[in-house]
MDAnalysis code that builds the backbone (N, CA, C; Angstrom):
import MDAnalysis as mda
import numpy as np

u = mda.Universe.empty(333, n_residues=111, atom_resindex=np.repeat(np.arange(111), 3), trajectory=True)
u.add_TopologyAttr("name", ["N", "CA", "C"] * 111)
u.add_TopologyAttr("resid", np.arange(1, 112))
u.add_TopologyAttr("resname", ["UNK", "UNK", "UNK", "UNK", "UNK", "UNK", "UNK", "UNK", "UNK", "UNK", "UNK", "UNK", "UNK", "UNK", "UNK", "UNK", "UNK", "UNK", "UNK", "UNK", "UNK", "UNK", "UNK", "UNK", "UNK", "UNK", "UNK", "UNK", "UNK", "UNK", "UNK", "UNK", "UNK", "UNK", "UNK", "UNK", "UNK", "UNK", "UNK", "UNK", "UNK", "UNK", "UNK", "UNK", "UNK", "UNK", "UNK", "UNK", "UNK", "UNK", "UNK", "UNK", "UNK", "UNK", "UNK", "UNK", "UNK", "UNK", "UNK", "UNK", "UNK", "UNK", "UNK", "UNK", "UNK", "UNK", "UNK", "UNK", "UNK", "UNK", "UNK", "UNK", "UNK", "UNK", "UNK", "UNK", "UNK", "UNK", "UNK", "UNK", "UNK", "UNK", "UNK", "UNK", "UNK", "UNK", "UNK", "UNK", "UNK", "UNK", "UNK", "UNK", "UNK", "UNK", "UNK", "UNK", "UNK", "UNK", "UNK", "UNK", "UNK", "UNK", "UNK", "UNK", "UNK", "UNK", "UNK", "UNK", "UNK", "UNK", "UNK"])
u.atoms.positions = np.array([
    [33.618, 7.369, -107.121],
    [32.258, 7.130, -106.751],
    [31.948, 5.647, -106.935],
    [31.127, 4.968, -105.980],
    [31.111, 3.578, -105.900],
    [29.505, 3.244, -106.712],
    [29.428, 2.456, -107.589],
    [27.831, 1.683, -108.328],
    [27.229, 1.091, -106.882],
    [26.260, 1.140, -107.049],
    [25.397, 0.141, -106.329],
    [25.312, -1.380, -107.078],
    [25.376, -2.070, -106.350],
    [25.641, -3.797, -106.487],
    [24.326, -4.035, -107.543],
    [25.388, -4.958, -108.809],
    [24.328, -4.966, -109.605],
    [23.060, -5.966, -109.318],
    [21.828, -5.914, -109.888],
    [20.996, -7.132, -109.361],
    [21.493, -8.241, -110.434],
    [22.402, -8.248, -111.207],
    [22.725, -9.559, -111.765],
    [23.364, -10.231, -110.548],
    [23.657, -9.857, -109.666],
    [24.938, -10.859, -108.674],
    [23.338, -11.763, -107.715],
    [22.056, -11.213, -107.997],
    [21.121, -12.352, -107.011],
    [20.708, -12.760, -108.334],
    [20.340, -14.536, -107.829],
    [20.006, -14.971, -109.689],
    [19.181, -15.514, -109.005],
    [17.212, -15.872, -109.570],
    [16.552, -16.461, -108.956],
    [16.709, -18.333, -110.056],
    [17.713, -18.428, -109.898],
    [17.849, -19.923, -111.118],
    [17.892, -20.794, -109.721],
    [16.888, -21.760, -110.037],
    [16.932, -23.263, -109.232],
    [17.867, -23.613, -109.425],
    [18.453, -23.865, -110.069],
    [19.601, -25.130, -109.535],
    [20.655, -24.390, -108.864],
    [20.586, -23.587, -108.192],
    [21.520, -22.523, -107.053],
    [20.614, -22.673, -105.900],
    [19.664, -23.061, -106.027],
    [18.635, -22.146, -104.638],
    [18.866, -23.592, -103.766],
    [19.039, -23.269, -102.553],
    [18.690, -24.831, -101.657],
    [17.621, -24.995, -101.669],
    [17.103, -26.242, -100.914],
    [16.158, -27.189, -101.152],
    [15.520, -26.695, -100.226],
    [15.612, -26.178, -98.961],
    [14.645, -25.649, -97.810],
    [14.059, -24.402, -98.513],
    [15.173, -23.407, -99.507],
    [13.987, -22.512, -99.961],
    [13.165, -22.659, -100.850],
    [13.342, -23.649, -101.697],
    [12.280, -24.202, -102.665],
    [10.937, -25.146, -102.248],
    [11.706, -25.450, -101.149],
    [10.462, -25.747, -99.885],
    [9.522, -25.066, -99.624],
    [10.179, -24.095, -99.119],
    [8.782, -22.899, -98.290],
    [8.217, -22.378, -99.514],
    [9.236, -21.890, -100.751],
    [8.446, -21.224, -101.785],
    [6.917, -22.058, -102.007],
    [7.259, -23.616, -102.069],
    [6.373, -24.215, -102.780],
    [5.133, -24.237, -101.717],
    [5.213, -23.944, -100.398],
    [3.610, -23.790, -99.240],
    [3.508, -22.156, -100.011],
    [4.167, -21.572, -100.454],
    [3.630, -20.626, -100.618],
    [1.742, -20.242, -101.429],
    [0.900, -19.449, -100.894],
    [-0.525, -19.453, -101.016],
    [-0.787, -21.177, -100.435],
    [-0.217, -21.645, -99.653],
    [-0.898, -22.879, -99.139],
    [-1.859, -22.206, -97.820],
    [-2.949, -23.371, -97.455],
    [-2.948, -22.862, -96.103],
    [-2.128, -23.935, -94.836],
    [-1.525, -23.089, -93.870],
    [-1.203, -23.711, -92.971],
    [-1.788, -23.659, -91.612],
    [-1.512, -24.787, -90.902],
    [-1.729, -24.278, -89.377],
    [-1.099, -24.427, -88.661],
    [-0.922, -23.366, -87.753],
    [0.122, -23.104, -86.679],
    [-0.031, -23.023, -85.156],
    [0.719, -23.983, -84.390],
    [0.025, -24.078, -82.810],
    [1.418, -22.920, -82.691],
    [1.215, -22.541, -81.297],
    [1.610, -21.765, -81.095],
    [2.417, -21.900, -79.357],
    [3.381, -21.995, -78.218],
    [3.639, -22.306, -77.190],
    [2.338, -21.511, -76.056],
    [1.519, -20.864, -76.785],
    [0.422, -19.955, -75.723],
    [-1.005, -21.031, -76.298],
    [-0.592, -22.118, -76.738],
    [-2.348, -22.778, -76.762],
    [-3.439, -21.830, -77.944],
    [-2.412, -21.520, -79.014],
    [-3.703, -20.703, -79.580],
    [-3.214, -21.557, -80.768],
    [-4.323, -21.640, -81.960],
    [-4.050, -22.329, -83.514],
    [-4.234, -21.309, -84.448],
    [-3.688, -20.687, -85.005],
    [-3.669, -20.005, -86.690],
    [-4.102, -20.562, -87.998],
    [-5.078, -20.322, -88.374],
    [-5.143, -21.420, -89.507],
    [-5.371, -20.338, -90.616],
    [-4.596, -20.070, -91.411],
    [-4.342, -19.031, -92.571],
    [-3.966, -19.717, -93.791],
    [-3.744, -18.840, -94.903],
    [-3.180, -18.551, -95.951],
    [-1.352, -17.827, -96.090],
    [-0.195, -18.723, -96.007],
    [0.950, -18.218, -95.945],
    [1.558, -17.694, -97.229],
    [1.868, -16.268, -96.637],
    [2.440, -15.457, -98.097],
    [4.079, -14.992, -97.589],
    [4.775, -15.664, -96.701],
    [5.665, -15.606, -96.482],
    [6.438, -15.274, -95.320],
    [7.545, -14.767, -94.973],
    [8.639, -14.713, -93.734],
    [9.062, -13.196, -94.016],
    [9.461, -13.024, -92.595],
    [10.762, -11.846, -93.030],
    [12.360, -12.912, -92.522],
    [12.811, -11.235, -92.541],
    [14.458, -11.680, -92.003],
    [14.331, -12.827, -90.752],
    [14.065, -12.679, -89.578],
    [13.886, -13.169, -88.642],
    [13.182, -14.624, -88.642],
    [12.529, -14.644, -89.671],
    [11.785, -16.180, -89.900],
    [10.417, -16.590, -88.890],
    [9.896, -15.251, -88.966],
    [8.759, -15.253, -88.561],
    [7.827, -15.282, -89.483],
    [6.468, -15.731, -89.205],
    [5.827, -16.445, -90.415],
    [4.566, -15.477, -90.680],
    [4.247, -15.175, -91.940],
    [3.200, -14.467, -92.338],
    [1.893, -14.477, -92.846],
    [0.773, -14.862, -92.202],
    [0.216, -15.585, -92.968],
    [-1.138, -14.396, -92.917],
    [-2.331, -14.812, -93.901],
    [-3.529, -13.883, -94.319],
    [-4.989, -14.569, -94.077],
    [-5.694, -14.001, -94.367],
    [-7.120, -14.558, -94.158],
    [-7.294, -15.710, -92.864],
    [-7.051, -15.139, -91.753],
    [-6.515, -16.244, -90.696],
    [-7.558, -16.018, -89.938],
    [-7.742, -17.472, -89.220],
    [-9.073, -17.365, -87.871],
    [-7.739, -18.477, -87.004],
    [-8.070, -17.646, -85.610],
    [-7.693, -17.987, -84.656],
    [-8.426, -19.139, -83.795],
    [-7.645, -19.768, -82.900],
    [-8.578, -20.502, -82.311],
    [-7.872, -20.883, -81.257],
    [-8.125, -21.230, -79.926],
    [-7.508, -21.685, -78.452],
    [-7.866, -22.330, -77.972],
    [-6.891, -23.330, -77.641],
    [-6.652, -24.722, -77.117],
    [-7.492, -24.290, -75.806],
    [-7.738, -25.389, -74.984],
    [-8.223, -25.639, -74.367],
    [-9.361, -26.025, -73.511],
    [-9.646, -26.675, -72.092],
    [-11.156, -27.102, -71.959],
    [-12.001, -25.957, -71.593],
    [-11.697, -24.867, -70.977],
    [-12.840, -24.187, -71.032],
    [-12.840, -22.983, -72.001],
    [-12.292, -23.442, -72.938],
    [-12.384, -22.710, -74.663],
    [-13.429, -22.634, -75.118],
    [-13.666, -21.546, -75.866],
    [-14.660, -22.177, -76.711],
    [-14.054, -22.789, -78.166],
    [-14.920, -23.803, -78.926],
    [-14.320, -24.306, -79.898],
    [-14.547, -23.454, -81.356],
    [-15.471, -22.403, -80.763],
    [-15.378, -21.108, -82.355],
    [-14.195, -20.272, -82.208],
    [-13.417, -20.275, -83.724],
    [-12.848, -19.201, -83.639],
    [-13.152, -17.840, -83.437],
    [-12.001, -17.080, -83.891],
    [-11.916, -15.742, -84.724],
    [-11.524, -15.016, -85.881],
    [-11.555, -14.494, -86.649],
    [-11.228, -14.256, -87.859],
    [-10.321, -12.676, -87.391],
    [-9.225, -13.095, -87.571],
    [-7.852, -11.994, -87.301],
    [-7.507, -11.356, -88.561],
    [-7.432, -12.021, -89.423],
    [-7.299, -11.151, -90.920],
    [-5.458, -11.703, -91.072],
    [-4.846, -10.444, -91.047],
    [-3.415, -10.647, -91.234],
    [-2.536, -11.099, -89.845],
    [-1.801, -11.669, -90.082],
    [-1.237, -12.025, -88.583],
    [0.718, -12.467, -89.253],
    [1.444, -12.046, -88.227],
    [2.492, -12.304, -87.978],
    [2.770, -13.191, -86.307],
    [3.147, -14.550, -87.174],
    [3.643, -15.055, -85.963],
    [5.013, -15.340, -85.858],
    [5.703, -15.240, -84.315],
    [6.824, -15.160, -83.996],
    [7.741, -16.436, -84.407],
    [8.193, -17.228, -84.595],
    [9.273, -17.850, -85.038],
    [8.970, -18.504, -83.314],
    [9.646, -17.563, -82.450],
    [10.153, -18.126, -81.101],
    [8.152, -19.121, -80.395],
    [7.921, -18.703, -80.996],
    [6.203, -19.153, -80.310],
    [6.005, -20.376, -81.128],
    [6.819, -20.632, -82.469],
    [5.885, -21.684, -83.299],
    [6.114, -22.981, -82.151],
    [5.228, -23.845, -82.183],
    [5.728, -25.369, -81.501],
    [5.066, -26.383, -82.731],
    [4.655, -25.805, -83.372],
    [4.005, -26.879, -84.945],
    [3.576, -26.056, -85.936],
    [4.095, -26.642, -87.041],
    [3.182, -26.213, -88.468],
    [2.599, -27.108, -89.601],
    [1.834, -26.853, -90.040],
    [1.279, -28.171, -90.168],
    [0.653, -28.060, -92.321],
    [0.803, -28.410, -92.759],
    [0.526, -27.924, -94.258],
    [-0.508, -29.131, -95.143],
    [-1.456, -29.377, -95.884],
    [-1.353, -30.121, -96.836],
    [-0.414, -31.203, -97.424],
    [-1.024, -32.348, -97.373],
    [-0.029, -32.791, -98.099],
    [-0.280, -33.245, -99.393],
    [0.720, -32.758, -100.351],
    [0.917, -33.077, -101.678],
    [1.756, -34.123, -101.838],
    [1.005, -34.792, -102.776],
    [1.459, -35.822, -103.500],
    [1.494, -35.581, -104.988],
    [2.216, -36.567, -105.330],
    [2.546, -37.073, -106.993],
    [1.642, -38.109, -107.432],
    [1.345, -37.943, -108.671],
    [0.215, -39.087, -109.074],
    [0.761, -40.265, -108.675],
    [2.128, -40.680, -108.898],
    [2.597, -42.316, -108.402],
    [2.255, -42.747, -107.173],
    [2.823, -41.800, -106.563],
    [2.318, -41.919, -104.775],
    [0.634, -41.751, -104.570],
    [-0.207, -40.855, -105.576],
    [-1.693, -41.375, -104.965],
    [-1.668, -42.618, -105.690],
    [-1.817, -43.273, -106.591],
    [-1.993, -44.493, -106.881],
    [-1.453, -45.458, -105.787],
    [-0.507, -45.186, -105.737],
    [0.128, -46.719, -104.577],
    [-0.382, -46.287, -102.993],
    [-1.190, -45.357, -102.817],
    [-1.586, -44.668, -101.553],
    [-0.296, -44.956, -100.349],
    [0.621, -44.133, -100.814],
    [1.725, -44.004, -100.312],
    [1.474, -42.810, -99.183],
    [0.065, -42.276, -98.881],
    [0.266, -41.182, -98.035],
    [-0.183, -41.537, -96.193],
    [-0.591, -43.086, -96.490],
    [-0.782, -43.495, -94.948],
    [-1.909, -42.917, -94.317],
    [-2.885, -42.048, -95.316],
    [-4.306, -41.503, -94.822],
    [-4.073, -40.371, -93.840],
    [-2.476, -39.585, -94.487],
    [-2.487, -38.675, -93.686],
    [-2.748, -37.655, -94.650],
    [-3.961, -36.389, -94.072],
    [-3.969, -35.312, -94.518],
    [-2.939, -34.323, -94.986],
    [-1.661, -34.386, -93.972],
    [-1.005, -33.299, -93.433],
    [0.441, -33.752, -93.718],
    [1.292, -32.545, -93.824],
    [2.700, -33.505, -93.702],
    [3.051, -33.472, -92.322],
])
C-alpha cells in the first residue's frame, strides 16, 4: 500500500521560493488595475491566481474604455480575469524609506 506524499516535501521557506513568487505574494490584498484586450478596466482588490494564471481579484468596479462610454463604473464584486485578455496591470508603488527620501520614484504612482 502506497502513503500519500508527505506535506514536509512543499516547504513554504523563502530562501527556496523564486523571486516572481514572492512578487505576486507581496501585491497580495493590494489593489490592482487591469486593462483588459476588450477596452474594459478592473480595478479590485487581488487575492490571487489559479493554475492557469488567471487573476483573481474582489471588491471590483468595472469600467470601459472608450468615447461613447460612459466614465461611471460598475461594481462586479468578484471577478476572474483571463490571463489571455490581460494587456496591463498596474499596482501601487512601494517604496523603501531610502528611496522616498531621495524621491527615487519619478512621481510615479504606479509601478
Amino acid at each position: 500500500m502506497s502513503s500519500p506524499p508527505s506535506s514536509d516535501s512543499v516547504s513554504a521557506d523563502s530562501s527556496t521560493t523564486p523571486p516572481a513568487i514572492t512578487a505576486v505574494r507581496g501585491l497580495l490584498k493590494e489593489t490592482l488595475r487591469i486593462v483588459t484586450s476588450d477596452n474594459r478596466v478592473f480595478l479590485g482588490t487581488f487575492v490571487g491566481t489559479d493554475q492557469l494564471l488567471n487573476i483573481l481579484l474582489v471588491n471590483t468596479e468595472e469600467y470601459l474604455l472608450g468615447p461613447e462610454c460612459e466614465p461611471a463604473g460598475r461594481f462586479v464584486g468578484q471577478v476572474m480575469v483571463p490571463w489571455r485578455m490581460i494587456t496591463q496591470v498596474e499596482a501601487p508603488l512601494r517604496l523603501h524609506n531610502e528611496q522616498r527620501r531621495r524621491g527615487e520614484n519619478g512621481g510615479s504612482l504606479y509601478l
